[in-house]
Residue, then its C-alpha position, 0 to 999 in steps of 0.5 A: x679634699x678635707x673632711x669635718x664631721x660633727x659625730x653623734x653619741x661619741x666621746x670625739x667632737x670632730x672627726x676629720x680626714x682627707x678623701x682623694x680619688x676615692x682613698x681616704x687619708x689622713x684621719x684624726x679624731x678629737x677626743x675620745x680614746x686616743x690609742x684606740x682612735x689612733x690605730x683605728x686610724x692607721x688601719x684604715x689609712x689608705x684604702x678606698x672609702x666603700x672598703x672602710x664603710x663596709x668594714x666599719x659600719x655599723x659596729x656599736x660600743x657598749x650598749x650604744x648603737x654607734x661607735x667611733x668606727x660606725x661614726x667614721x663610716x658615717x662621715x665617709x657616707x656623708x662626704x660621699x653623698x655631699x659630692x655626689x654630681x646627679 
């Protein structure tokens, strides 16, 4: 399934990547440092959703409280819990 994400308090505009059983692929941001995104995105290509959350939540750029990895995890979150059955 694929995933845009609106980030806030980031250069990229648009955070975009597919999830399929849990395994996130595919990841592209718009915008923002291309060969920092770029290699964000391969080091995470392939691996569960919760293990990417867990790596990158929460990571600050400068004196920002969010960053394009925190935002990433974020969106994980957020497609997640919009696919949540209760």
């Amino acid at each position: 399934m694929r995933i845009t994400y609106r980030p806030k308090g980031i250069c990229p505009s648009l955070i975009e990547f597919d999830i399929t059983d849990g395994i996130v692929r595919e990841i592209f941001f718009t915008g923002g440092c291309e060969g920092n995104l770029r290699a964000v995105s391969a080091l995470v290509d392939g691996k569960p959703v919760a293990e990417i959350v867990r790596m990158l939540k929460g990571i600050p750029c400068g004196r920002k409280k969010t960053s394009c990895p925190d935002q990433l995890a974020l969106a994980l979150e957020n497609a997640l819990g919009a696919n949540k059955t209760d």
